[in-house]
N, CA, C and O atoms as a GROMACS GRO file, in nm:
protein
  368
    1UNK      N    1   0.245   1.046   2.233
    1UNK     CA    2   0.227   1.139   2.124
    1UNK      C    3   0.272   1.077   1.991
    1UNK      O    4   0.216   1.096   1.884
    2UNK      N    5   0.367   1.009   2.010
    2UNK     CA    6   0.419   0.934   1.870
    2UNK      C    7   0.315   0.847   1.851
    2UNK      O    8   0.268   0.844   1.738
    3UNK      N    9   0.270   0.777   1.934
    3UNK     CA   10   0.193   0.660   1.918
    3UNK      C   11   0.041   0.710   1.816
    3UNK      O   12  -0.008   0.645   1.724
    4UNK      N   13  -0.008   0.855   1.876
    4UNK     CA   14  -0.092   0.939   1.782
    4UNK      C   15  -0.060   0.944   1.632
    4UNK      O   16  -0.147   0.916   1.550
    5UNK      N   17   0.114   0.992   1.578
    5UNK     CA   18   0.132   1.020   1.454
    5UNK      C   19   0.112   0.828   1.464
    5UNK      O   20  -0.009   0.810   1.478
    6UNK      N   21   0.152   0.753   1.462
    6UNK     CA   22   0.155   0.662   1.404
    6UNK      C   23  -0.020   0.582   1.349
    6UNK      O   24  -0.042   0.512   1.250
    7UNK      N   25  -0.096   0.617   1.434
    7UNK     CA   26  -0.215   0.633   1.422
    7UNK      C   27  -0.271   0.716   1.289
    7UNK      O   28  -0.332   0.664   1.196
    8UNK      N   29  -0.240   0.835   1.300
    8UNK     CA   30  -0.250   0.899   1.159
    8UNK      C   31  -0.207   0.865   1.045
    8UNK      O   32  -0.268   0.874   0.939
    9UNK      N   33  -0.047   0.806   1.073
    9UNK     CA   34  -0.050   0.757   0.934
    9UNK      C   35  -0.074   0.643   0.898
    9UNK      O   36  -0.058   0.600   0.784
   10UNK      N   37  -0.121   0.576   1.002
   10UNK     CA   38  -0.212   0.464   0.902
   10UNK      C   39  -0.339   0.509   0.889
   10UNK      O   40  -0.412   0.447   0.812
   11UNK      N   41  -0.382   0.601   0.945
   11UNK     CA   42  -0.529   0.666   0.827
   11UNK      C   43  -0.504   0.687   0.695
   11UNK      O   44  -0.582   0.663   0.602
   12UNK      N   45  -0.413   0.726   0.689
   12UNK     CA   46  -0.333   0.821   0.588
   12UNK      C   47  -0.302   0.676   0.485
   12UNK      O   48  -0.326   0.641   0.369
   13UNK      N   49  -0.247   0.633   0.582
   13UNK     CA   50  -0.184   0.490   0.449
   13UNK      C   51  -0.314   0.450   0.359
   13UNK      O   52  -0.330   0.482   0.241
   14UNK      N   53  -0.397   0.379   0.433
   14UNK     CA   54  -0.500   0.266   0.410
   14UNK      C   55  -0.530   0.318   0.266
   14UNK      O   56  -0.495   0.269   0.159
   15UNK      N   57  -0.596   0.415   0.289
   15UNK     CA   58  -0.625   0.508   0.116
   15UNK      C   59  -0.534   0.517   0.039
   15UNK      O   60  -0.565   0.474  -0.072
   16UNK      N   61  -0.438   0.552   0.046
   16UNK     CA   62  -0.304   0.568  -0.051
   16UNK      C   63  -0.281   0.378  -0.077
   16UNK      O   64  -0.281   0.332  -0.192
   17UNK      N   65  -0.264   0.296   0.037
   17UNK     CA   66  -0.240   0.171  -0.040
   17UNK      C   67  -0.392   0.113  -0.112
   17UNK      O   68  -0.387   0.018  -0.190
   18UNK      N   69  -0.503   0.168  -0.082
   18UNK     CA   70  -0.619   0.089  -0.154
   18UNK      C   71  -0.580   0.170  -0.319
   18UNK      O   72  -0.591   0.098  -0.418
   19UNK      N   73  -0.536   0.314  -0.338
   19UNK     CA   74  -0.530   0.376  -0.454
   19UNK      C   75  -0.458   0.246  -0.540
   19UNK      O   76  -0.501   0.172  -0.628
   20UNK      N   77  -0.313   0.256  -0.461
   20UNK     CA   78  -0.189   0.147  -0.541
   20UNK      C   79  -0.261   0.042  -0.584
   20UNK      O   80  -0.273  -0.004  -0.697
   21UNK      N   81  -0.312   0.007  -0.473
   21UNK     CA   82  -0.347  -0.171  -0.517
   21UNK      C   83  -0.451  -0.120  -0.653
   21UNK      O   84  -0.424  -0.153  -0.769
   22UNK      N   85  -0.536  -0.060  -0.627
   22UNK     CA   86  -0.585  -0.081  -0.765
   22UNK      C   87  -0.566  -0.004  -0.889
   22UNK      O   88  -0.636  -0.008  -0.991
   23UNK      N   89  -0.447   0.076  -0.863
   23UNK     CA   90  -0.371   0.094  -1.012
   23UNK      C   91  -0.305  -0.023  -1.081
   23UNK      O   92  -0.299  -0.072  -1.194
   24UNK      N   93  -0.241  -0.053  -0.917
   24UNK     CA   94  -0.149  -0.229  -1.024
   24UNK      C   95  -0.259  -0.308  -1.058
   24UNK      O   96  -0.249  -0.359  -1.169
   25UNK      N   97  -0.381  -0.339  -0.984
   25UNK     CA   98  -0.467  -0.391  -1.032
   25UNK      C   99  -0.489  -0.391  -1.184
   25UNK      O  100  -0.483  -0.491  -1.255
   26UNK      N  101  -0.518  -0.244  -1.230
   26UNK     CA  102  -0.605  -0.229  -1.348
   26UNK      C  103  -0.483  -0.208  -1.434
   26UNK      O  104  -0.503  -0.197  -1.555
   27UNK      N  105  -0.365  -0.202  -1.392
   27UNK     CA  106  -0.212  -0.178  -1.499
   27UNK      C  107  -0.236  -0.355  -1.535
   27UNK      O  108  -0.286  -0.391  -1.641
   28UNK      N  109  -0.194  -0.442  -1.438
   28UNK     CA  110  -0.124  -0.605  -1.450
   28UNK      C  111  -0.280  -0.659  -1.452
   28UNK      O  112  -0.279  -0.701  -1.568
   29UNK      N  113  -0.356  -0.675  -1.425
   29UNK     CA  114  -0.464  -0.761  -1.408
   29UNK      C  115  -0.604  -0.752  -1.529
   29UNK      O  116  -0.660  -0.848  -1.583
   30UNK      N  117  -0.634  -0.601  -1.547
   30UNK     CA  118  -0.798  -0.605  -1.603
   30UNK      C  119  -0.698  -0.679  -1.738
   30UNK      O  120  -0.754  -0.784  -1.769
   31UNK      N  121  -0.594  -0.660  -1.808
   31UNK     CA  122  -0.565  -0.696  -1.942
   31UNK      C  123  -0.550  -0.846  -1.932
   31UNK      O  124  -0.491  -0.912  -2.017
   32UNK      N  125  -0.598  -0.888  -1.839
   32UNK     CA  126  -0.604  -1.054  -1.814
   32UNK      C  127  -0.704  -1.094  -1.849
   32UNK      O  128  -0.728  -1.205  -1.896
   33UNK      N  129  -0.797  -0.981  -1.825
   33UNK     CA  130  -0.972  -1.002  -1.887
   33UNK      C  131  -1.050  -1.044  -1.703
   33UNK      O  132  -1.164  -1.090  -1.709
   34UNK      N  133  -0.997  -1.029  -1.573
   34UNK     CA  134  -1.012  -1.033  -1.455
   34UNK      C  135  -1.051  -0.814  -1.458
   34UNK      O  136  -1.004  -0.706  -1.493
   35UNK      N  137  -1.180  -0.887  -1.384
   35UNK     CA  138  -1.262  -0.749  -1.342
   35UNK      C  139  -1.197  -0.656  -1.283
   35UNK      O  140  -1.117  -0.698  -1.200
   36UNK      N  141  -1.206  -0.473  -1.303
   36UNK     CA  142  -1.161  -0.371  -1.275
   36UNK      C  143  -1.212  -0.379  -1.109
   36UNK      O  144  -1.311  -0.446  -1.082
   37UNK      N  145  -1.128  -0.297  -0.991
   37UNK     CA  146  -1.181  -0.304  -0.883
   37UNK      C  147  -1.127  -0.132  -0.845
   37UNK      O  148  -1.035  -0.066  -0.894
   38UNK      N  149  -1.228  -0.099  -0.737
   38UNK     CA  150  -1.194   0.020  -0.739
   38UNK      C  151  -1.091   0.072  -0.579
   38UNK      O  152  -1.011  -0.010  -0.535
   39UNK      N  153  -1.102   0.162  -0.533
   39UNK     CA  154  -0.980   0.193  -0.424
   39UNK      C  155  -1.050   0.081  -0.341
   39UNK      O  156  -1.006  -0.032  -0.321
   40UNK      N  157  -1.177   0.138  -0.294
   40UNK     CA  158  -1.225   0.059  -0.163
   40UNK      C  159  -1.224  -0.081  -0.162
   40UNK      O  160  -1.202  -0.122  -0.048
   41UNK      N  161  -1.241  -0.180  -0.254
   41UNK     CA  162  -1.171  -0.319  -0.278
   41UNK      C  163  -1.011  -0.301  -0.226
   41UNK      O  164  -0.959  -0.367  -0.136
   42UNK      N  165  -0.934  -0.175  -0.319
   42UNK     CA  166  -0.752  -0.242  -0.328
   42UNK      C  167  -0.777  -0.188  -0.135
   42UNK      O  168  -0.684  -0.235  -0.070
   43UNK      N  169  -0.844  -0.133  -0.074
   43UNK     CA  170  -0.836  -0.121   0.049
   43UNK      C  171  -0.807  -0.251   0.123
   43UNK      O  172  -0.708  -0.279   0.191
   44UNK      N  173  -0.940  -0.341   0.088
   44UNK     CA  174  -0.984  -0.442   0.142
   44UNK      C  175  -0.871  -0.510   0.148
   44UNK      O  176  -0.805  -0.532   0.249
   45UNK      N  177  -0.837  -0.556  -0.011
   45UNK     CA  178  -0.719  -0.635  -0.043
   45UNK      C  179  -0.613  -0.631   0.011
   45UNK      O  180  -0.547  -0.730   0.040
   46UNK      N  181  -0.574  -0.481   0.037
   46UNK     CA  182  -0.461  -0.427   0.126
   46UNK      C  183  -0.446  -0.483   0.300
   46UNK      O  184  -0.350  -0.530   0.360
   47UNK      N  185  -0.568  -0.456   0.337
   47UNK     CA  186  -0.587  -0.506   0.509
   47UNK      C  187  -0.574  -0.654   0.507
   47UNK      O  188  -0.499  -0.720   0.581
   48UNK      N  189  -0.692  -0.722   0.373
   48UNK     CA  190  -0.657  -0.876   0.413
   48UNK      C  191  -0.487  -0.911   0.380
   48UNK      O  192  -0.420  -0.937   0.480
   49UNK      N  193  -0.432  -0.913   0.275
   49UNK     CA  194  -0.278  -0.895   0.299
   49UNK      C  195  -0.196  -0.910   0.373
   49UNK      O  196  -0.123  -1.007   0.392
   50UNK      N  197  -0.204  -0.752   0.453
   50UNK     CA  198  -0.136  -0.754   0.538
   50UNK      C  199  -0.129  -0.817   0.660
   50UNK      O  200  -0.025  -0.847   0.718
   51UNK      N  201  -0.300  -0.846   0.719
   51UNK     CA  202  -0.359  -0.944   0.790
   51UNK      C  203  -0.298  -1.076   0.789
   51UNK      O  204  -0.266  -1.129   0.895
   52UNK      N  205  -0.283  -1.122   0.696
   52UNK     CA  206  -0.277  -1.262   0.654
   52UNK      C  207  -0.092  -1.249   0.659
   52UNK      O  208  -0.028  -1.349   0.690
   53UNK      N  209  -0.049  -1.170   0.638
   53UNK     CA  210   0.121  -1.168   0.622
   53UNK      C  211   0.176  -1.137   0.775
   53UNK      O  212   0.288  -1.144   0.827
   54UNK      N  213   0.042  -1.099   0.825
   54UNK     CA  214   0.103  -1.118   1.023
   54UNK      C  215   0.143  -0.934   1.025
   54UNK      O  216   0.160  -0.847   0.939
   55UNK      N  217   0.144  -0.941   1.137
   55UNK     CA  218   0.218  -0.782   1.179
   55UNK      C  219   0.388  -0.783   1.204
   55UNK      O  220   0.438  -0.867   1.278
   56UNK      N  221   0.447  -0.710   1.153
   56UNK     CA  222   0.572  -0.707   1.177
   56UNK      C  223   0.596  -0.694   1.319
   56UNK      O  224   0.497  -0.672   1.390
   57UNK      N  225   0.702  -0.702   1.370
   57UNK     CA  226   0.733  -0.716   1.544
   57UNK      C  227   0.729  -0.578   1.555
   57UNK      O  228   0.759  -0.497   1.468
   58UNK      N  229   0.689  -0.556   1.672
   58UNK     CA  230   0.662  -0.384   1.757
   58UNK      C  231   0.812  -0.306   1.746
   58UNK      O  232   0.919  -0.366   1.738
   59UNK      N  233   0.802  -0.207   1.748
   59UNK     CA  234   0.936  -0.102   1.769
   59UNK      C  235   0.939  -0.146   1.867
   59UNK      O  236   0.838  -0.172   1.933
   60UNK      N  237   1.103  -0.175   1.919
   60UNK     CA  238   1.139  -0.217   2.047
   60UNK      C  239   1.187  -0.055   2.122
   60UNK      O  240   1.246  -0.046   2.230
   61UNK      N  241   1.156   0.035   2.058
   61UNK     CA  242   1.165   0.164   2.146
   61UNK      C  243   1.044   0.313   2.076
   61UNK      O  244   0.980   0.306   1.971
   62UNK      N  245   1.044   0.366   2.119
   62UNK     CA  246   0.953   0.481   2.052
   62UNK      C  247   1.017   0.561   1.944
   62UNK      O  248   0.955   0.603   1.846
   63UNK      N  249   1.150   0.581   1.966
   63UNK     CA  250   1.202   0.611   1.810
   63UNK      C  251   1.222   0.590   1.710
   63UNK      O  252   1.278   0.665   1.630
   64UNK      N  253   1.162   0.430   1.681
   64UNK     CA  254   1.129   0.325   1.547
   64UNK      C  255   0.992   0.404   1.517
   64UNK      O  256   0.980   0.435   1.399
   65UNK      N  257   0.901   0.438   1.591
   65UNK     CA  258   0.784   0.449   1.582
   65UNK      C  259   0.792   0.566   1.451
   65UNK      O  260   0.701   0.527   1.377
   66UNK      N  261   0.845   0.673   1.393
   66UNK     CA  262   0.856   0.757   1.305
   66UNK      C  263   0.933   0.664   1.187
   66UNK      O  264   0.900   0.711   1.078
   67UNK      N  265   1.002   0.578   1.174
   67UNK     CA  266   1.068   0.460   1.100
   67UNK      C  267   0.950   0.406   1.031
   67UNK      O  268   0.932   0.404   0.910
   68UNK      N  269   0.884   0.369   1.110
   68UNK     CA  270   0.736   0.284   1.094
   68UNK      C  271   0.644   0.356   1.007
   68UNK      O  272   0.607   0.305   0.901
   69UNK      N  273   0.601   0.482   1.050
   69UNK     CA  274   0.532   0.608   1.004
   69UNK      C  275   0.557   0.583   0.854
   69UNK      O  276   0.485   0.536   0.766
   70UNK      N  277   0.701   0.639   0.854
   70UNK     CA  278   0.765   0.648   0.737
   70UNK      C  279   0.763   0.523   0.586
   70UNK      O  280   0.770   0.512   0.464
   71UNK      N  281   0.753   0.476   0.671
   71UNK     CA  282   0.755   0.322   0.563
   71UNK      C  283   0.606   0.317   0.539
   71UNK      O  284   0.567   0.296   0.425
   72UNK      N  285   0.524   0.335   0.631
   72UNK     CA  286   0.353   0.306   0.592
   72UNK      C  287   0.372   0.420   0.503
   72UNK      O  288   0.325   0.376   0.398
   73UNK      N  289   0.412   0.536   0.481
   73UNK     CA  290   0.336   0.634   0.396
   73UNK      C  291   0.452   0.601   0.261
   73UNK      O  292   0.410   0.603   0.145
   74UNK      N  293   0.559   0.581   0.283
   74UNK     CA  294   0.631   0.600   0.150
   74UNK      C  295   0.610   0.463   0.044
   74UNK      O  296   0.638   0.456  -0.076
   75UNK      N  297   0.570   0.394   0.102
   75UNK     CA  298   0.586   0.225   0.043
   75UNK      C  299   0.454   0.209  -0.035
   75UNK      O  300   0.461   0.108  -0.106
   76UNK      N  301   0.355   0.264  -0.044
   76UNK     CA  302   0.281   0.275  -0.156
   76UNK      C  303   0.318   0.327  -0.282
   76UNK      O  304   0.310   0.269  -0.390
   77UNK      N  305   0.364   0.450  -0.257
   77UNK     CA  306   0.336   0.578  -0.357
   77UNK      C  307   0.522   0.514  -0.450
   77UNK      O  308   0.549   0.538  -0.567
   78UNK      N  309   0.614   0.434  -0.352
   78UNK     CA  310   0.749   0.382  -0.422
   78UNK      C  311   0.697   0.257  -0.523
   78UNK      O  312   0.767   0.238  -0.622
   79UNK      N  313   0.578   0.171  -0.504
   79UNK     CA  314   0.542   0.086  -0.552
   79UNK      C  315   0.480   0.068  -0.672
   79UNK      O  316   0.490  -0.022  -0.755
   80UNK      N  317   0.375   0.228  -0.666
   80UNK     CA  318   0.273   0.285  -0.738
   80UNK      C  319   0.398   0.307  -0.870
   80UNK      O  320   0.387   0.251  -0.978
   81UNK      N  321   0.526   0.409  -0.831
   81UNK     CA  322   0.592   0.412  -0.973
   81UNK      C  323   0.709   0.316  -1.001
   81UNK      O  324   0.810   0.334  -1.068
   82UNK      N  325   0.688   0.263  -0.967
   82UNK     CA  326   0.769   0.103  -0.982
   82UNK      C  327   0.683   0.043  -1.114
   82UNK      O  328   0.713   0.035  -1.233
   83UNK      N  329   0.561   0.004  -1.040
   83UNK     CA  330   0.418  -0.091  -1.115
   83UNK      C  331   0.406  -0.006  -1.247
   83UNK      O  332   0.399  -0.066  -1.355
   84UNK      N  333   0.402   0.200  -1.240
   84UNK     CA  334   0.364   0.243  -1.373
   84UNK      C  335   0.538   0.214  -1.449
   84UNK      O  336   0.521   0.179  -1.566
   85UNK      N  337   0.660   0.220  -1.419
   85UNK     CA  338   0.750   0.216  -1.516
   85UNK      C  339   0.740   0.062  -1.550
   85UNK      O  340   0.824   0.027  -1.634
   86UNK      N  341   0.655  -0.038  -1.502
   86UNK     CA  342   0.700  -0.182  -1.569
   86UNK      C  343   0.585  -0.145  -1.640
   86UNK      O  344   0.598  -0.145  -1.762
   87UNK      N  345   0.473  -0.112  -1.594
   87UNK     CA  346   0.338  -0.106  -1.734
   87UNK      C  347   0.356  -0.015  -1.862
   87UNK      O  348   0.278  -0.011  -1.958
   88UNK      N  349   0.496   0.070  -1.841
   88UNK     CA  350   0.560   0.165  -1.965
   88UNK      C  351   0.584   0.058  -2.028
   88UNK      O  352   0.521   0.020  -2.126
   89UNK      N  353   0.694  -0.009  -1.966
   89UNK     CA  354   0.741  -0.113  -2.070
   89UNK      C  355   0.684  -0.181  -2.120
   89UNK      O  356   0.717  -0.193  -2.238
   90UNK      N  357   0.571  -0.267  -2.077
   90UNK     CA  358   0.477  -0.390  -2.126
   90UNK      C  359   0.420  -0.295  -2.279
   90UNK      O  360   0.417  -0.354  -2.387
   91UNK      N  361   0.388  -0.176  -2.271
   91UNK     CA  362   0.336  -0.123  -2.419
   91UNK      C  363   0.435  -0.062  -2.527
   91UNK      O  364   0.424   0.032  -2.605
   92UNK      N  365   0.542  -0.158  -2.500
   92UNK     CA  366   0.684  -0.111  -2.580
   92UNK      C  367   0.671  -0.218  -2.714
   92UNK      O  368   0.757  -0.217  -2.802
   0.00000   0.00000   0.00000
């Protein structure tokens, strides 16, 4: 049953991190004069990423598994206002 929520929230993630990626995108990057991209790219970008950065090691028990959950859903949306308070500053 956990193994289900954890399933969900990476439905749940994928969209929320394609959103991020391409806010920081279009915050740090289009003012480079490098092309606007929209969620379904920061998606892409997001899977190859993480792909390429390997999978973290498995919960060594089922009660990491909500740990896990937790970090896929919060670690966008902590990043997302991280990326907008440094793009406050850059127009200071």
């Amino acid at each position: 049953m956990k193994a289900l929520g954890l399933f969900i929230a990476s439905l749940i993630s994928i969209p929320l991190s394609g959103f991020t990626v391409s806010a920081l995108w279009g915050w740090f990057l289009v003012p480079l004069g490098v092309p606007a991209i929209g969620i379904a790219h920061g998606c892409g970008i997001s899977l190859i990423v993480g792909y390429l950065k390997g999978t973290e090691s498995e919960p060594e028990s089922t009660g990491e598994l909500p740990l896990v959950a937790a970090k896929a859903l919060l670690n966008p949306p902590m990043y997302l206002a991280v990326g907008y308070l440094v793009h406050l500053v850059m127009g200071l």
